[in-house]
KOLMARSE-372494 format. One record per atom (N, C-alpha, C): residue in one letter; x, y, z. Coordinates in pm, whole numbers, padded with zeros to 5 digits, always signed. Example, Ala and Ser with C-alpha at 12.3 -4.5 7.8 and 13.67 -1.06 7.14 Angstrom:
! KOLMARSE-372494
A+01319-00569+00780;A+01230-00450+00780;A+01320-00330+00780;S+01285-00225+00708;S+01367-00106+00714;S+01290+00003+00787;
***
This chain:
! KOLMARSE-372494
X-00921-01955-00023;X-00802-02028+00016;X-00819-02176-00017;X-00694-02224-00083;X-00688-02399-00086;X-00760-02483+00051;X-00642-02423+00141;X-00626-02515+00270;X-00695-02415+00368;X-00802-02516+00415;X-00878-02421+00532;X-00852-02508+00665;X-00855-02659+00664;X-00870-02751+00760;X-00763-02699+00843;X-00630-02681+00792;X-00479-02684+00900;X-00538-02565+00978;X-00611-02456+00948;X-00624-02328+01022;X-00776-02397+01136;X-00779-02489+01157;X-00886-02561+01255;X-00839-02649+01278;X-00737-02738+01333;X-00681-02854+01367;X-00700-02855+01485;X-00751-02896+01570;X-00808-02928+01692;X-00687-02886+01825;X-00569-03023+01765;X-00468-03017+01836;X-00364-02905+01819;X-00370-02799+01757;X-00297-02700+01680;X-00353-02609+01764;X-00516-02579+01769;X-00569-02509+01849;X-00577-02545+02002;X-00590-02639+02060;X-00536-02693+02230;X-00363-02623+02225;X-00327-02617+02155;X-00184-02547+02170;X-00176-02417+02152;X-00215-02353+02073;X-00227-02243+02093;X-00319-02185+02230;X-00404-02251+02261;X-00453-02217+02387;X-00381-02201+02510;X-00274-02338+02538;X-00177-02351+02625;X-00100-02220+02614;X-00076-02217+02504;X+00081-02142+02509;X+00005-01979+02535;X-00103-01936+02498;X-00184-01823+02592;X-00213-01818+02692;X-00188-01943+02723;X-00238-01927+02898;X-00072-01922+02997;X+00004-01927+02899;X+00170-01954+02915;X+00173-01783+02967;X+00154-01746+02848;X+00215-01638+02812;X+00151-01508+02890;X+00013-01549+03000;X-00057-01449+02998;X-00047-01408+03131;X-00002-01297+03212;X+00022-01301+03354;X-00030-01332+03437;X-00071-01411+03510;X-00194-01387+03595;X-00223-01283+03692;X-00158-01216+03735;X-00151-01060+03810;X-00195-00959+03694;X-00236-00982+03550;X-00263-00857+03523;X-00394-00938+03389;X-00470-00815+03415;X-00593-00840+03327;X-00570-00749+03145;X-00557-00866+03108;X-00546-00774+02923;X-00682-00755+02880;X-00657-00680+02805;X-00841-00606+02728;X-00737-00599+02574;X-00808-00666+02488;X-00766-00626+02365;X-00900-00637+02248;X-00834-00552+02148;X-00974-00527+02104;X-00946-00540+01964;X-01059-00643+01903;X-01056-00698+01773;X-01147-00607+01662;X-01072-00544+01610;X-01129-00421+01489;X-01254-00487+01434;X-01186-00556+01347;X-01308-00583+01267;X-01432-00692+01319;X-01518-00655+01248;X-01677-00769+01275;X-01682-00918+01226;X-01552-00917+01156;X-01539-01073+01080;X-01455-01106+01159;X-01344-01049+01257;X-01310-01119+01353;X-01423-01181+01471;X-01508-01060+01517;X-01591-01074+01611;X-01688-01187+01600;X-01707-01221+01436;X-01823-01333+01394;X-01729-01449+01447;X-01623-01502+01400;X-01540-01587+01437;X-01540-01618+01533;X-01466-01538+01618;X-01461-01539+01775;X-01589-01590+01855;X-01681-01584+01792;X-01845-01646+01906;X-01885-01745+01817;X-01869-01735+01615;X-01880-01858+01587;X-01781-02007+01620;X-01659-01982+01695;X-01607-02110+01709;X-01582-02135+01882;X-01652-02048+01968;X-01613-01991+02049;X-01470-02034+02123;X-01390-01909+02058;X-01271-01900+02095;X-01287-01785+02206;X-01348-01730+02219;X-01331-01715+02407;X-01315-01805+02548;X-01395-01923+02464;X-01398-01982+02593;X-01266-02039+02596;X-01164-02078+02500;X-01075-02131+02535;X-00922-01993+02596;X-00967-01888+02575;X-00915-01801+02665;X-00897-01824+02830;X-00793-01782+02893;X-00798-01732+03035;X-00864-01648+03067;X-00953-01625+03205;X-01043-01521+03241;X-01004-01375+03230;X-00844-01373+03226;X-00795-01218+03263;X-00729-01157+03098;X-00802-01314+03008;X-00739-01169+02885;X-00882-01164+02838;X-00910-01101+02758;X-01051-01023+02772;X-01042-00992+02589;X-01161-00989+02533;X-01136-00946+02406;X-01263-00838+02436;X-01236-00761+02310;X-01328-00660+02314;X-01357-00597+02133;X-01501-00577+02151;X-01582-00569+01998;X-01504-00461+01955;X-01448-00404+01830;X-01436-00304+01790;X-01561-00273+01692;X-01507-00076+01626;X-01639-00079+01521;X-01610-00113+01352;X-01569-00215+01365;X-01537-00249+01241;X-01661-00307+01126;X-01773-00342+01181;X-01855-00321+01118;X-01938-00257+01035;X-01912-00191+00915;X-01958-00094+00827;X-02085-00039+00846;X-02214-00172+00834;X-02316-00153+00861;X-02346-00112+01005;X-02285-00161+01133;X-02272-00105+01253;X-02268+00034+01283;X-02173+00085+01207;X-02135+00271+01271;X-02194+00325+01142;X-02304+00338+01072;X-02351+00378+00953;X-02465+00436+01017;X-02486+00587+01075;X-02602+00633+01137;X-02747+00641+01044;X-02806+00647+01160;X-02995+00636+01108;X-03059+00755+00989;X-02951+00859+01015;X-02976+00986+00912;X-02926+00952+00787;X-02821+00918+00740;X-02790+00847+00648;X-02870+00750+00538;X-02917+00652+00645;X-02998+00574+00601;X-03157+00665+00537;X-03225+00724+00622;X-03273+00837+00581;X-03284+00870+00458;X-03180+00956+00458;X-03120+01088+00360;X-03129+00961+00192;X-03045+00806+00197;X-03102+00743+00062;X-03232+00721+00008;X-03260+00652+00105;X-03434+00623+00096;X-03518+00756+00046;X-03474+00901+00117;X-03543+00968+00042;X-03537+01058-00087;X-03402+01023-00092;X-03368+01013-00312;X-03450+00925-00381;X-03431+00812-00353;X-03457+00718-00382;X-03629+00654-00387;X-03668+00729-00295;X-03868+00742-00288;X-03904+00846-00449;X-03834+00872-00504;X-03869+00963-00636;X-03883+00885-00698;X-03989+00910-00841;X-04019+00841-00921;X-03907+00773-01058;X-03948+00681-01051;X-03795+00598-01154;X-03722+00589-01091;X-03683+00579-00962;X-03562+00521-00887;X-03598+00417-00829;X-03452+00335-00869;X-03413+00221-00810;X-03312+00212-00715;X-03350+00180-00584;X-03244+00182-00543;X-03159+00064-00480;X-03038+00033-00473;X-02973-00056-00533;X-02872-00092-00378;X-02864-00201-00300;X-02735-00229-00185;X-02754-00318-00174;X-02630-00390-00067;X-02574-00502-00054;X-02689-00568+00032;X-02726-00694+00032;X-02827-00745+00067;X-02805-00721+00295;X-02695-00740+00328;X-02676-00680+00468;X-02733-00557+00497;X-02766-00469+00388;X-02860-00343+00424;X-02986-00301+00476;X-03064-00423+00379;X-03202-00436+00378;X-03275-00436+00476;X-03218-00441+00624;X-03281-00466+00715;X-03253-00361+00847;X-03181-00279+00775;X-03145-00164+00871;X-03211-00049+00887;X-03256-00031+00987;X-03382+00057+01051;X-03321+00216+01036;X-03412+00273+00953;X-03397+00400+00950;X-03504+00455+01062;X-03549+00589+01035;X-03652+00652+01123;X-03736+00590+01074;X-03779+00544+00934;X-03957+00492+00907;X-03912+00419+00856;X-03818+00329+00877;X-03808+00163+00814;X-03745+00140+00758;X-03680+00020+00714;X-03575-00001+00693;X-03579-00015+00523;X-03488-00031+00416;X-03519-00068+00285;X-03618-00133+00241;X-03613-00289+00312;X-03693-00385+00283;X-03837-00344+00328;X-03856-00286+00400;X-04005-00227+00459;X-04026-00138+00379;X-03942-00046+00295;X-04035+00026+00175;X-04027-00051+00094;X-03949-00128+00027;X-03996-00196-00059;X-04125-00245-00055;X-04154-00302+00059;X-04323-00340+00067;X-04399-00238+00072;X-04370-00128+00081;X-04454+00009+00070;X-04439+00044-00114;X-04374-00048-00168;X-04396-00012-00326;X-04253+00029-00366;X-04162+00082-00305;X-04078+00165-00373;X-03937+00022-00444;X-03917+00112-00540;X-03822-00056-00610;X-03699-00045-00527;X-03654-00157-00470;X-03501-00173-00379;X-03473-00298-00438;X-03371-00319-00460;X-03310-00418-00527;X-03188-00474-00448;X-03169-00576-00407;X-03029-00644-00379;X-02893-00681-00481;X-02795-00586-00450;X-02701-00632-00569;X-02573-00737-00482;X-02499-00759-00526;X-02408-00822-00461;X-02239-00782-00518;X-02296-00652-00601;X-02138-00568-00640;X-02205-00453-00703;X-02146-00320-00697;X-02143-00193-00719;X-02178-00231-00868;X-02066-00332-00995;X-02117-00325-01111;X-02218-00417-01131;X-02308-00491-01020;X-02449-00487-01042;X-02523-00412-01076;X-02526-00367-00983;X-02572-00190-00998;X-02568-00128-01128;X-02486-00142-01149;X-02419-00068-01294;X-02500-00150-01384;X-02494-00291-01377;X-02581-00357-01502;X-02719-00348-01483;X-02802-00321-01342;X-02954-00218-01338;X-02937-00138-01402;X-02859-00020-01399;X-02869+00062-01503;X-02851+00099-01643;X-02776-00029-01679;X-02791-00040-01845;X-02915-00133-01871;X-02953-00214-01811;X-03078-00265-01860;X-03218-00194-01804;X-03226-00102-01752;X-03307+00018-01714;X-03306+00131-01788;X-03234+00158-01858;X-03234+00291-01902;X-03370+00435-01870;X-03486+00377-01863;X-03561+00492-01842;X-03591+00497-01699;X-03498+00439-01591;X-03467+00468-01463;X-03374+00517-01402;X-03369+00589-01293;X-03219+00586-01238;X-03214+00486-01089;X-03066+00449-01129;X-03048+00362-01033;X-02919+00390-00936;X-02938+00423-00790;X-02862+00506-00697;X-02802+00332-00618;X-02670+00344-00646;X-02650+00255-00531;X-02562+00281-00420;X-02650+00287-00294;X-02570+00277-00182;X-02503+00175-00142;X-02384+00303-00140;X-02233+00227-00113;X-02190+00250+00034;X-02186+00104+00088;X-02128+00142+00192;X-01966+00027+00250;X-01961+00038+00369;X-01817-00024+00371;X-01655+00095+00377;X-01567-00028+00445;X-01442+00054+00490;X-01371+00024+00333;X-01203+00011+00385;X-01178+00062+00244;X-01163-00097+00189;X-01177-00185+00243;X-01237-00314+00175;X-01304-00319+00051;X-01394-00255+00019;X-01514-00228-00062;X-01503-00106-00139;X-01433+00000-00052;X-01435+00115-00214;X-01366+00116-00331;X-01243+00036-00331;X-01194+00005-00483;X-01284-00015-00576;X-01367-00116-00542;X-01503-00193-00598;X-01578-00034-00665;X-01642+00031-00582;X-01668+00139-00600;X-01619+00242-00678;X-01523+00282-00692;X-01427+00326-00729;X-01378+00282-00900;X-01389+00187-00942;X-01367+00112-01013;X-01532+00094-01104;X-01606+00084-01030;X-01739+00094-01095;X-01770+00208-01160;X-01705+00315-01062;X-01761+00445-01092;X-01634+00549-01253;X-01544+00484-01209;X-01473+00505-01349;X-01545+00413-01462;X-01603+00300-01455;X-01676+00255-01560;X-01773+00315-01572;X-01870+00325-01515;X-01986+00469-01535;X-01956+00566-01621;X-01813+00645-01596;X-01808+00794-01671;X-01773+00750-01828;X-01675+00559-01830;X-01600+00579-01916;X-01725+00509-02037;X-01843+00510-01961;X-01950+00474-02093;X-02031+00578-02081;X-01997+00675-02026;X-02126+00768-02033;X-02258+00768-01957;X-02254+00660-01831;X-02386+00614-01795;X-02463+00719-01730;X-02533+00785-01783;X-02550+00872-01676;X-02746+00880-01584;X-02781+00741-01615;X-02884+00705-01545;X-02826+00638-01384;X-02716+00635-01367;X-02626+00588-01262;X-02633+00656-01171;X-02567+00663-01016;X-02489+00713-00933;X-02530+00653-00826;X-02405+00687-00726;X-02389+00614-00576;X-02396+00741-00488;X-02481+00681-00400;X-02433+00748-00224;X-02363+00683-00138;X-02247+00774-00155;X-02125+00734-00128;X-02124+00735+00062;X-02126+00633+00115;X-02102+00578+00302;X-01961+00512+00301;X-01858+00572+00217;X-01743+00433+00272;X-01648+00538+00395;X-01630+00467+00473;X-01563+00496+00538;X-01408+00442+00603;X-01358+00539+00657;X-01180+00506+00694;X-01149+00420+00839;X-01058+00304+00851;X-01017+00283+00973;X-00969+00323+01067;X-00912+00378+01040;X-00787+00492+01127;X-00833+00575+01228;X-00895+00645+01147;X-00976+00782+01266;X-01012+00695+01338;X-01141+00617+01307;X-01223+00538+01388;X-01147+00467+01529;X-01034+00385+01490;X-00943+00358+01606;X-00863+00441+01661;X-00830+00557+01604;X-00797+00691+01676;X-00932+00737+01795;X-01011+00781+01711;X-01146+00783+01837;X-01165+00699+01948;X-01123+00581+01930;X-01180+00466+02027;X-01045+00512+02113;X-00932+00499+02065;X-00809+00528+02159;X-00817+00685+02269;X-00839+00806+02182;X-00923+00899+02222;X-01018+00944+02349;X-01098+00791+02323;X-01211+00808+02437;X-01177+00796+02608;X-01211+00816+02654;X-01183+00860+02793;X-01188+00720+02921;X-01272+00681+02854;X-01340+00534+02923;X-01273+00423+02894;X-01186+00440+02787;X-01169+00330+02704;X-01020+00330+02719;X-00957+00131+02800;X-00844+00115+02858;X-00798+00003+02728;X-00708+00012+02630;X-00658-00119+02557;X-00536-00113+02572;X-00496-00247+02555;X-00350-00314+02594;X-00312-00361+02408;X-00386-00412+02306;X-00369-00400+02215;X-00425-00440+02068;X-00396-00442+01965;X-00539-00466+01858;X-00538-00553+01808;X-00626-00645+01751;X-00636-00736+01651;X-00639-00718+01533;X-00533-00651+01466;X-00605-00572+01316;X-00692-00607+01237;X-00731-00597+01163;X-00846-00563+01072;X-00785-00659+00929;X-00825-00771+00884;X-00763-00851+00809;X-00831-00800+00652;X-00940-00740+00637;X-01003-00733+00504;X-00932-00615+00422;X-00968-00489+00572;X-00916-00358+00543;X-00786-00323+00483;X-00708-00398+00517;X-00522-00465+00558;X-00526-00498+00434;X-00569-00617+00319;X-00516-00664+00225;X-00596-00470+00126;X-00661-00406+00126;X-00603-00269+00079;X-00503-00204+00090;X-00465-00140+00272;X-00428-00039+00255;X-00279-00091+00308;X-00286-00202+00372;X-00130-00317+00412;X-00121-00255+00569;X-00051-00302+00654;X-00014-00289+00746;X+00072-00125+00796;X+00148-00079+00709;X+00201+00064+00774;X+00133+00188+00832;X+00003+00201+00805;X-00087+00293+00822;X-00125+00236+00966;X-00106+00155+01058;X-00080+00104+01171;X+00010+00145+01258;X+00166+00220+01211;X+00238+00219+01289;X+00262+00291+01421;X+00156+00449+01389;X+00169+00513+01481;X+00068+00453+01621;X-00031+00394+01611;X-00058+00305+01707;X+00060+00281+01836;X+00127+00167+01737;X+00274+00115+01831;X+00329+00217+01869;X+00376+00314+01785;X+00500+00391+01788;X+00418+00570+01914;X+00312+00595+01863;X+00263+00689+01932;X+00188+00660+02073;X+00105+00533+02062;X+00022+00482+02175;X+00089+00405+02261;X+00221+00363+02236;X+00230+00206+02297;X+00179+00115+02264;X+00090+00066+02193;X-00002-00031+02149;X+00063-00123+02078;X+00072-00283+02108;X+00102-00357+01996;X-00012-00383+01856;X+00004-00423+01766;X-00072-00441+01644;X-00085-00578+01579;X-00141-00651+01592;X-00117-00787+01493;X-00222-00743+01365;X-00233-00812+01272;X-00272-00780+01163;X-00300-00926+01141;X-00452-00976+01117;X-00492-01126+01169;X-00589-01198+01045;X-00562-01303+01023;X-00708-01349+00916;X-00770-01412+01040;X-00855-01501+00953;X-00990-01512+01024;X-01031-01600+01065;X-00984-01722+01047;X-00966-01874+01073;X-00955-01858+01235;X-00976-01976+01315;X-00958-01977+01409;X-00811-02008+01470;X-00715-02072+01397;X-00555-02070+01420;X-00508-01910+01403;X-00553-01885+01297;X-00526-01753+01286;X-00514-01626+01380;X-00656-01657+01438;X-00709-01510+01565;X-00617-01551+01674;X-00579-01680+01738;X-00508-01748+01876;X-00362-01725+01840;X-00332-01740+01688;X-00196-01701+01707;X-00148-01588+01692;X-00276-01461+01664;X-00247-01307+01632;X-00268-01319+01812;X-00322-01324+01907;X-00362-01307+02031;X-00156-01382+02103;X-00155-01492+02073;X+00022-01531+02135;X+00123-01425+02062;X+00131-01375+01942;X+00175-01269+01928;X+00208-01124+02003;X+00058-01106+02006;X+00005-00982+02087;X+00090-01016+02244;X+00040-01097+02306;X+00100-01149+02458;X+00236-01161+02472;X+00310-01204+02330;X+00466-01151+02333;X+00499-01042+02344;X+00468-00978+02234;X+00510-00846+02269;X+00463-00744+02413;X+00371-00814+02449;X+00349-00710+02627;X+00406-00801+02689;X+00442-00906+02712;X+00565-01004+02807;X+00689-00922+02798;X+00711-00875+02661;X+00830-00840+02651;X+00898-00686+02700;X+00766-00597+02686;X+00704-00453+02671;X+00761-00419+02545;X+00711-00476+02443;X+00737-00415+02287;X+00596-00362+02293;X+00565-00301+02162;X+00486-00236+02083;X+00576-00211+01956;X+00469-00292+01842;X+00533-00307+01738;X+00434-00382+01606;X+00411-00318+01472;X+00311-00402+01411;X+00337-00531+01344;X+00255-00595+01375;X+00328-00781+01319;X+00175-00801+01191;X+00241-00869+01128;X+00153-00896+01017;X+00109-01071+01012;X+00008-01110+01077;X+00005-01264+01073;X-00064-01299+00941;X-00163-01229+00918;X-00205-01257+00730;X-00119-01249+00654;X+00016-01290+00659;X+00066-01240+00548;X+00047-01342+00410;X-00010-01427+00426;X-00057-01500+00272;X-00174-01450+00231;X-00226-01316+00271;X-00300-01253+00156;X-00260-01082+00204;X-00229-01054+00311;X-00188-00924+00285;X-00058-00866+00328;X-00046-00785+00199;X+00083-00783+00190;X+00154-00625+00256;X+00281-00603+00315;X+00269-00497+00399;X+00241-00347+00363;X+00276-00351+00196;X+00253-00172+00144;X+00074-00175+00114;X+00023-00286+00073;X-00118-00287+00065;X-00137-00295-00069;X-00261-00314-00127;X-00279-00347-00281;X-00282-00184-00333;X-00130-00147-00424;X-00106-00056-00500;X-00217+00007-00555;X-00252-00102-00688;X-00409-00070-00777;X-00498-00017-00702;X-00555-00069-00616;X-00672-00063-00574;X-00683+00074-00483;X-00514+00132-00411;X-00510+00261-00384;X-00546+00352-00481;X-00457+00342-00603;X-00483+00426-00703;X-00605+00474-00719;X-00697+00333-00731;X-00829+00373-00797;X-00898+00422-00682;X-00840+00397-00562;X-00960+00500-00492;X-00921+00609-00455;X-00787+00645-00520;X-00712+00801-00520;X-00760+00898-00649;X-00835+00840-00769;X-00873+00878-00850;X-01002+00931-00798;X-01098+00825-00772;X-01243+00920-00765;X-01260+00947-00615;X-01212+00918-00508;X-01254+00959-00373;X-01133+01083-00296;X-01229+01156-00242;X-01144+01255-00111;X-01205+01234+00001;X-01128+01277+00063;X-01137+01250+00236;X-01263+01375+00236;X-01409+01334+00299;X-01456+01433+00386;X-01436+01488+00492;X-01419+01650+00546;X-01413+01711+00628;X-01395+01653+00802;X-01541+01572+00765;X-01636+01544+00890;X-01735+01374+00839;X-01777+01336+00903;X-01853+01255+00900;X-01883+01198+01022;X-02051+01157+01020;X-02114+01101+01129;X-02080+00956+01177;X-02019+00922+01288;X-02094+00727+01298;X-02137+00729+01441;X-02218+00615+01400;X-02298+00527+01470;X-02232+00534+01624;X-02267+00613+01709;X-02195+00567+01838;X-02085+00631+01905;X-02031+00697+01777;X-01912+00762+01792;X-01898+00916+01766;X-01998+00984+01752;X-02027+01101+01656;X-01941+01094+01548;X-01924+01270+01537;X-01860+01331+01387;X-01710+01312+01438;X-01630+01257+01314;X-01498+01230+01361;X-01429+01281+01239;X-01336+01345+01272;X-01292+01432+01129;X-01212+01362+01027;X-01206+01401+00892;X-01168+01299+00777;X-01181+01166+00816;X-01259+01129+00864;X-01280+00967+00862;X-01380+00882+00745;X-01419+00984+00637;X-01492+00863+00538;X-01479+00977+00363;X-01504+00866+00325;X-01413+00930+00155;X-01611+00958+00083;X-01552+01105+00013;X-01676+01166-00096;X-01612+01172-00239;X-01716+01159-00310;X-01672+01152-00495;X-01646+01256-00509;X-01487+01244-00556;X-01490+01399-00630;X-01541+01441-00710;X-01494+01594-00747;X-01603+01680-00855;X-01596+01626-01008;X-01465+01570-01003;X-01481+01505-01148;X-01539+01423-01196;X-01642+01376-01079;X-01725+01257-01102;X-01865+01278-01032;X-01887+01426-01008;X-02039+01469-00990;X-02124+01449-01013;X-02153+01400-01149;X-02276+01356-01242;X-02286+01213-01170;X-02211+01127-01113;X-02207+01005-01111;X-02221+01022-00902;X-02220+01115-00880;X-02260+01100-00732;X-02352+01178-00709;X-02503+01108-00621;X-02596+01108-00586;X-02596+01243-00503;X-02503+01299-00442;X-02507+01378-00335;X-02528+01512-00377;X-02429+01501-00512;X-02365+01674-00553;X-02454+01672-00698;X-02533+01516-00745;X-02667+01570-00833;X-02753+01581-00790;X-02809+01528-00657;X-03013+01540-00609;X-02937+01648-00489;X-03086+01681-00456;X-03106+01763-00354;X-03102+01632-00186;X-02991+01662-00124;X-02982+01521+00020;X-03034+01638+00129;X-03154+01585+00184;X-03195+01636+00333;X-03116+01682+00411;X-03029+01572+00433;X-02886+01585+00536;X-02972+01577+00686;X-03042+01483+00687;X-03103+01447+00842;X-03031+01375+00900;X-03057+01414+01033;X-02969+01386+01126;X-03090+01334+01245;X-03050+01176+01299;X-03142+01136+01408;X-03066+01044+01507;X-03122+01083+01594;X-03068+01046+01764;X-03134+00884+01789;X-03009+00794+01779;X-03063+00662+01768;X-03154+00615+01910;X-03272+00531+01888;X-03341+00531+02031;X-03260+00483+02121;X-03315+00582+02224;X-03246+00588+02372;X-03261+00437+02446;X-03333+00341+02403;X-03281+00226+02466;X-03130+00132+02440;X-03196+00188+02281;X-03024+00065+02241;X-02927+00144+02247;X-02841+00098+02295;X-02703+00107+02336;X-02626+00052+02271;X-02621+00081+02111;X-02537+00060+02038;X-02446+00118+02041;X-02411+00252+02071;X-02289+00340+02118;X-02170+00272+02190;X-02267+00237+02300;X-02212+00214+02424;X-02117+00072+02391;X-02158-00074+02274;X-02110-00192+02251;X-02044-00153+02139;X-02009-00042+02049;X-01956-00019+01945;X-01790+00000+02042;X-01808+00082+02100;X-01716+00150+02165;X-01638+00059+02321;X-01686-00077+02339;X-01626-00183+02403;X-01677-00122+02561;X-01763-00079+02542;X-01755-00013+02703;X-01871-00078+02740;X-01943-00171+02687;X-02041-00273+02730;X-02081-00372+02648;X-02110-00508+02720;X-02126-00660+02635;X-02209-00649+02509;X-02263-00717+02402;X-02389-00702+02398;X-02503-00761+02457;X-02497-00824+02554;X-02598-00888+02650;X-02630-00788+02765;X-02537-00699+02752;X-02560-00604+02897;X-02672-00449+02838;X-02729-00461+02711;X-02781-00375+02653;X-02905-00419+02722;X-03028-00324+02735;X-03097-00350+02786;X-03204-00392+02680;X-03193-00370+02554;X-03318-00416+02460;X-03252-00630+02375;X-03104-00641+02413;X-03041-00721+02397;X-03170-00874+02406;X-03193-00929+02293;X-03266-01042+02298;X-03414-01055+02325;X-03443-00913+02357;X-03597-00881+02418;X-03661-00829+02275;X-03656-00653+02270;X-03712-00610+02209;X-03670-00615+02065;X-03505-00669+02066;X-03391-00615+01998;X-03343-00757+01936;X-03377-00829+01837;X-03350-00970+01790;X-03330-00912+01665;X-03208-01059+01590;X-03196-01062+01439;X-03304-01037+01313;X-03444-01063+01392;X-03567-01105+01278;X-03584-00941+01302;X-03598-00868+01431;X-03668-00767+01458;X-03589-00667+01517;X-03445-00622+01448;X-03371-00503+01504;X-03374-00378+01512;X-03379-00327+01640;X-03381-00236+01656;X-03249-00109+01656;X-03145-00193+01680;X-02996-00158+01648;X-02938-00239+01536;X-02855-00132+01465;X-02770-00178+01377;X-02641-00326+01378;X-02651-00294+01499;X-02580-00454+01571;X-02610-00557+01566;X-02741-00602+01560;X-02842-00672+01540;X-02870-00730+01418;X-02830-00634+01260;X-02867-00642+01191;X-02745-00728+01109;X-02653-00698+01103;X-02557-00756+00981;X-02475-00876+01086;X-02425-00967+00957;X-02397-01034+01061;X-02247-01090+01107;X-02209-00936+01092;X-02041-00899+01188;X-02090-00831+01256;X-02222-00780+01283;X-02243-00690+01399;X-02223-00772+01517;X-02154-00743+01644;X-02102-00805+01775;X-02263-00888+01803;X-02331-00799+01834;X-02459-00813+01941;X-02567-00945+01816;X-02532-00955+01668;X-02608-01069+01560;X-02500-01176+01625;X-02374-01161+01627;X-02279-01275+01635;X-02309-01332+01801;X-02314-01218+01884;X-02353-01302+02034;X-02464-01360+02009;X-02573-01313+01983;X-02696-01384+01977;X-02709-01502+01896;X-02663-01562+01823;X-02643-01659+01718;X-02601-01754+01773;X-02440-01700+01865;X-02367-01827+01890;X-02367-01855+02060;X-02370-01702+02099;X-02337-01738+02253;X-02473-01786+02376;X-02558-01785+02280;X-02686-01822+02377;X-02723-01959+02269;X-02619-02048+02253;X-02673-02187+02185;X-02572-02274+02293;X-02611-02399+02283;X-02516-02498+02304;X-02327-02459+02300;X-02283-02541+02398;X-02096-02468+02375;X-02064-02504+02209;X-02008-02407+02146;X-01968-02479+01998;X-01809-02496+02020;X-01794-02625+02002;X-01663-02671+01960;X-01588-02620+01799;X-01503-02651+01828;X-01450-02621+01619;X-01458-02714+01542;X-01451-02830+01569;X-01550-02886+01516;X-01690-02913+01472;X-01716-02908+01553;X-01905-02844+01503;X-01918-02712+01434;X-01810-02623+01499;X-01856-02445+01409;X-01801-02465+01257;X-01696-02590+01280;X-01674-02588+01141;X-01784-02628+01000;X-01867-02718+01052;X-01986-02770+00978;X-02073-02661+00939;X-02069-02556+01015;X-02163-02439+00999;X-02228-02378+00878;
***
């Protein structure tokens, strides 16, 4: 973006604060819950909680890719990828995510080649300048990131690469906030949409939310004007008792969603059956597999995958903060056993995970927006 300053104006934001505290009942306590992890980084990097009223309440969603991406998974690459001549290839937020025997970066020091790319056709250019290797890159991410994928992987077939392929982790929004709505424990008044996901798939894939749940919807970037005025939004429409989806990004996303980028991930991806996350179990069609026309080029349906499955340790309570039904300070390994250098949960590790973003910002000095802006 050109203009970042107007979306931090001090006095822009003291107003938007007012007019939330206008708008917000005091007889009734709101819980609303911010999808994505780049909201959640925001929200503790500028801390815009504190300029909240006590009775509206925000709450983590699992919008974090690396967050709801279970330990078997992680697994199941690493041990393709422990074969001889493989390289294996992800986004540098990976490297530090604890499987059963360690995380990427910890085999790498055990010898095995892991490489940091910073795009799928990285990856792709390991494997043309490798040729007598193969190079697997795990793909992970919502549908933010699988175009990318998607798009790589039609370049793959359309040169023939066939020292290539991905293990494919992308997963869908929808279910996921279907599940959370689903859950039994779990009380929301309404959402912060998901601003990355949104400039894909656009705002309509939202509606039944409003229209089936009651739920209002804002659809939010990421700036701090941005999140306060998707939140006075939100508080209109329950002042009013609407439920209804509002689009506040709309200078980058647009409401049908980026056309192209559907296409291309209508070409090489289908909806799986089933899939595992982090916290949430198996939730049905919630994450996309390569189709058959592109077999040679996916890791899954050419190597032999374990398909292990492991029960994340019983202290962290990553479940439990994925799913808003506890802080991340109220975890019991939270700051002890369980730090950014030394995670033991996936929360910990990337840094839209809720429980990296509390620890960073909410156990420092108060940050003003001014100061978070220097950051």
């Amino acid at each position: 973006m050109k203009f970042v300053d107007e979306f931090r104006a001090p006095e822009l934001i003291t107003k938007a604060g007012e007019e939330i505290r206008r708008l917000a009942d005091p007889n009734r306590h709101y819980r609303i819950m911010e999808v994505c992890g780049g909201h959640t980084h925001a929200i503790y990097r500028f801390g815009l909680k504190d300029l909240l009223p006590s009775n509206v309440e925000l709450i983590h969603g699992p919008g974090c890719p690396v967050c709801v991406l279970p330990m078997g998974r992680i697994d199941d690459g690493l041990s393709l990828a422990a074969q001889p001549n493989f390289i294996f290839a992800a986004f540098g937020d990976m490297m530090r995510v604890p499987g059963t025997h360690g995380s990427p970066l910890e085999y790498k020091a055990r010898g095995m080649d892991v490489r940091i790319v910073y795009s799928p056709a990285d990856a792709l250019k390991l494997a043309r300048s490798n040729p007598g290797k193969h190079v697997m890159f795990f793909a992970i991410g919502f549908e933010t990131t699988a175009p990318s994928t998607a798009l790589t992987l039609v370049r793959a077939k359309a040169e023939g690469l066939h020292n290539f392929s991905v293990f494919c982790n992308h997963v869908t929004i929808i279910p996921a906030i279907r599940a959370i709505l689903d859950s039994p424990d779990m009380r929301l008044d309404g959402f912060v949409g998901p601003g990355h996901v949104s400039t894909v798939i656009g705002c309509r894939p939202y509606d039944w939310i409003a229209k089936d749940e009651g739920k209002p919807v804002v659809v939010s970037g990421f700036e701090p004007l941005d999140i306060l005025q998707s939140i006075v939004m939100l508080l209109r429409q329950l002042r009013k008792g609407e439920a209804k989806v509002e689009n506040q990004y709309k200078r980058v996303v647009p409401w049908e969603g980026n056309r192209a980028a559907l296409r291309a991930m209508a070409e090489v991806f289908e909806l799986r059956p089933y899939f595992e996350w982090r916290g949430l179990g198996f939730i049905s069609q919630s994450a996309l597999k390569i189709r058959a026309s592109y077999a040679e080029w996916d890791s899954e349906q050419r190597f032999s995958v374990p398909g292990v499955r492991v029960t994340d340790p019983k202290a962290a309570q990553c479940g439990e903060v994925l799913k808003g039904v506890l802080k991340p300070a109220q975890c019991k390994l939270f700051g002890r056993e369980c730090t950014p250098e030394q995670p033991v949960g996936a929360l910990m590790v990337s840094s839209e995970g809720s429980c990296a973003a509390y620890y960073n910002y909410e156990h420092r000095k108060p940050v003003t927006i001014a100061s978070a802006a220097a950051i």
